[in-house]
C-alpha positions as CSV (number, residue, x, y, z in Angstrom):
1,X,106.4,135.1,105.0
2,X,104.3,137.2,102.8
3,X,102.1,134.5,101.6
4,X,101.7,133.5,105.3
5,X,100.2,136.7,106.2
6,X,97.8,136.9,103.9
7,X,96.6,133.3,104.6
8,X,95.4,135.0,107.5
9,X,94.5,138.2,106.4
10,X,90.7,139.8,107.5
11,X,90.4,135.8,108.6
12,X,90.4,136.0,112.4
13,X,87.1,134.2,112.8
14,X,88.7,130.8,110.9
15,X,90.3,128.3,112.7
16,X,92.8,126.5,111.3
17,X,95.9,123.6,111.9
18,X,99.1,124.4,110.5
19,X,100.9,121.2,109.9
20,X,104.7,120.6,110.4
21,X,107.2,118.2,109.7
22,X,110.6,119.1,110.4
23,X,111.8,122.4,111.9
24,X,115.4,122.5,111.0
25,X,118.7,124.8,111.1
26,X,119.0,124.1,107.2
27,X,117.2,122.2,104.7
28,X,118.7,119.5,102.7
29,X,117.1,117.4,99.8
30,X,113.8,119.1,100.2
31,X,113.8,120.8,97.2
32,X,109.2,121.6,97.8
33,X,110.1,122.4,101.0
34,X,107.3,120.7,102.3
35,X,109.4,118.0,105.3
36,X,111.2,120.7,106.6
37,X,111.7,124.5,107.8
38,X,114.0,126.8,108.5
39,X,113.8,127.9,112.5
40,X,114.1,131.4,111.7
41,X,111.2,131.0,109.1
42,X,109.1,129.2,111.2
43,X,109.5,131.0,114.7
44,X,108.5,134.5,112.6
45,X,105.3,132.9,110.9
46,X,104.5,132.1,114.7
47,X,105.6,135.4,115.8
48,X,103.9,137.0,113.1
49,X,100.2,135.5,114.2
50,X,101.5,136.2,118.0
51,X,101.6,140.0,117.1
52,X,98.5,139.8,115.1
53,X,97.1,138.6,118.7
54,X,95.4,135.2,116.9
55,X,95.1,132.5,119.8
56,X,96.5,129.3,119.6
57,X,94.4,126.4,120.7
58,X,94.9,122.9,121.6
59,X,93.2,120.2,118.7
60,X,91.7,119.4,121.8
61,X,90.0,123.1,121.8
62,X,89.2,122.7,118.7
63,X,87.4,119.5,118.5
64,X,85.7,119.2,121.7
65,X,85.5,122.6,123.4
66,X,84.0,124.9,120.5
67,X,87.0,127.1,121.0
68,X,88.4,129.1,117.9
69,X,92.3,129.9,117.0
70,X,95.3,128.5,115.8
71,X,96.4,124.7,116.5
72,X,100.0,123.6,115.6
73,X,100.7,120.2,114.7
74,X,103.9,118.5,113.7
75,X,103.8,114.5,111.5
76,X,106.2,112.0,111.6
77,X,108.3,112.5,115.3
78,X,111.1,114.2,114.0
79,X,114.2,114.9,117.0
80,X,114.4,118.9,115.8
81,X,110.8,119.4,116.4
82,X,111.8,118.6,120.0
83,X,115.2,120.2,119.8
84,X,114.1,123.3,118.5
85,X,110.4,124.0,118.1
86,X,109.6,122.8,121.4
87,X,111.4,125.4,123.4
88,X,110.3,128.0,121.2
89,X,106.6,127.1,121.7
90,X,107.0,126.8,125.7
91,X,108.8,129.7,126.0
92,X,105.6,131.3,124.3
93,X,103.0,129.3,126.4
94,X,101.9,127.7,122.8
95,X,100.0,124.3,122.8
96,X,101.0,121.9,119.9
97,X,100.4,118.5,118.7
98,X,103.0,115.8,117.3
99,X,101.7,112.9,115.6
100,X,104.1,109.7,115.4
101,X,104.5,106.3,113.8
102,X,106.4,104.2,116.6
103,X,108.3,102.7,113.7
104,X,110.6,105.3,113.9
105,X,111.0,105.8,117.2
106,X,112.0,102.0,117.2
107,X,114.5,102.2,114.7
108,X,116.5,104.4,116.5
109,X,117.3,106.4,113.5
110,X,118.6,109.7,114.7
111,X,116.6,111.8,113.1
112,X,113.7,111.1,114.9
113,X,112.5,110.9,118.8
114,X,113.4,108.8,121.3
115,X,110.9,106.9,124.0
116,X,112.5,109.4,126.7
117,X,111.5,112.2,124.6
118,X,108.0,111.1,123.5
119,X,107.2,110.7,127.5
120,X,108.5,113.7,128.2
121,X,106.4,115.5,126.0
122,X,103.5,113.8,126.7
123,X,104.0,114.8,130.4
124,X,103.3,118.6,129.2
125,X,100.1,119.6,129.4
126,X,100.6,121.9,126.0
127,X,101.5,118.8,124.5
128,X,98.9,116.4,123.1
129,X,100.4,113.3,121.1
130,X,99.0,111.4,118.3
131,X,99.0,108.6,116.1
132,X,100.8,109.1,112.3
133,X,99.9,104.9,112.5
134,X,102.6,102.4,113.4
135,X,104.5,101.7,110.1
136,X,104.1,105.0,108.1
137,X,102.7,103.1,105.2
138,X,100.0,104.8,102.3
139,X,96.8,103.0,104.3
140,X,94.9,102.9,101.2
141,X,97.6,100.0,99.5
142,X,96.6,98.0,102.6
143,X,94.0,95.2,102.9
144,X,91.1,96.3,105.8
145,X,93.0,94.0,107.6
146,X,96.7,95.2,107.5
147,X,95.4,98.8,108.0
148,X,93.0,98.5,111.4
149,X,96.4,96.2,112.1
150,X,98.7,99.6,111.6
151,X,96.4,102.2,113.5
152,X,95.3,99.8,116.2
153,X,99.2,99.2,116.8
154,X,100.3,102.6,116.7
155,X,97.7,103.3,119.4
156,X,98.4,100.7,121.9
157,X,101.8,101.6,121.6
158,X,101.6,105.0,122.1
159,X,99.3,104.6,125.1
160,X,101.3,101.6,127.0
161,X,104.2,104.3,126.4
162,X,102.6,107.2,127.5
163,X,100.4,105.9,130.0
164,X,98.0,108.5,128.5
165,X,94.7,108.1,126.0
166,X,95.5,108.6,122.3
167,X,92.3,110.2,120.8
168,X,93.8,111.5,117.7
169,X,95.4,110.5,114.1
170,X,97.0,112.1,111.0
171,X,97.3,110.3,107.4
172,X,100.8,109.1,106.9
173,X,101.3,110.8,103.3
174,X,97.4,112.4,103.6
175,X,96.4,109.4,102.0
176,X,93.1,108.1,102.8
177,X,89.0,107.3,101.2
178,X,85.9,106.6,102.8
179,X,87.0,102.9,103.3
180,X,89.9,104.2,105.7
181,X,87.9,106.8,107.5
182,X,85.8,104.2,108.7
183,X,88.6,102.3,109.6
184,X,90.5,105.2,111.9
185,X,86.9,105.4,113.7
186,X,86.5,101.7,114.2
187,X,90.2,101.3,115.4
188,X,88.9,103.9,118.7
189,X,90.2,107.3,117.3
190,X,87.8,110.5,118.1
191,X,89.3,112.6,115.1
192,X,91.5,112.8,112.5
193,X,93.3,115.3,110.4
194,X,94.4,115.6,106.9
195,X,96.8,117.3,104.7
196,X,93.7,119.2,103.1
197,X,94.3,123.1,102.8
198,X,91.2,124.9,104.0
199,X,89.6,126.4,107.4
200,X,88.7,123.9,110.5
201,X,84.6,124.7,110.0
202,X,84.8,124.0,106.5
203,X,85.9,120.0,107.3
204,X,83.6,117.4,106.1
205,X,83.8,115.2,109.7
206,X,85.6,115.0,112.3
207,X,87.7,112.2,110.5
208,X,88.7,114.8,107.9
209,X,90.0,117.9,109.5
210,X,91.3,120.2,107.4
């Protein structure tokens, strides 16, 4: 928590996206850490920024409407982030982002969301739902092809779900090149965001968030 707070530290003017996986009551075979977090560890990062009175923001904000904070997001779809962190973030009034590979939700694999709860989340306005592509593969071990295949399928899906516009993407693995970017833009995505460490202003596009 420490190391949090100085991430933030005399940096109120940065914007930034703090990307999740799995919020969780206790970790297992995660040795980095890096797919899941403990509740109490994540609702007192959030806390700590709330009582350091940073905004949060909407990737929507962010992108489109020049306004500057904090923007949650969550990869993969996992069930807890709508178990746990969900609640947490309503109560608090905080806008969030989950991006999700239907795969998942298709393979009914506990662990993940269901089509009831992806529509109800997408009914929330502090919600805003977004593509992690359809299969979860690394895009850049996939012919042109296969890959405009996997985001263009995600998206449909998503939408025909949802019956709502899916603007957004995030890199399965943060895995992408120049070839992909192209790709995400030519498959009808506005932005999309990457597992680069670093401040929203200092992105290279708006196909490379930070």
């Amino acid at each position: 928590l420490v190391n949090f707070f100085i991430l933030f530290k005399n940096k109120k003017n940065d914007s930034r996206v703090l990307m999740y996986h799995g919020i969780s009551e206790s970790i297992h075979n995660d040795i980095l850490g890096i797919y899941n977090l403990d509740k109490d560890r994540f609702q007192k990062q959030i806390n700590c920024l709330l009582k350091k009175n940073i905004k949060f923001v909407s990737i929507d904000d962010l992108i489109n409407n020049n306004k500057k904070g904090i923007a949650i997001s969550f990869d993969d779809g996992y069930v807890n982030c709508f178990n746990l962190a969900y609640p947490f973030l309503k109560k608090n009034s905080i806008p969030f982002s989950i991006f999700i590979s239907p795969n998942f939700i298709e393979s009914g694999e506990k662990n993940f969301l269901d089509q009831s709860m992806v529509i109800n989340l997408s009914k929330d306005p502090l919600v805003t739902i977004g593509s992690h592509s359809y299969n979860h593969f690394n895009l850049t071990q996939l012919t042109e092809e296969a890959a405009l295949q996997e985001l263009c399928k995600s998206k449909q899906w998503l939408e025909k779900l949802t019956n709502t516009k899916i603007d957004y993407f995030s890199y399965p693995h943060g895995k992408y090149n120049f070839k992909i970017l192209k790709i995400v833009e030519k498959a009808g995505y506005k932005a999309a965001f990457t597992s680069n460490f670093g401040s929203f202003e200092n992105s290279k596009s708006n196909f490379e968030i930070n």
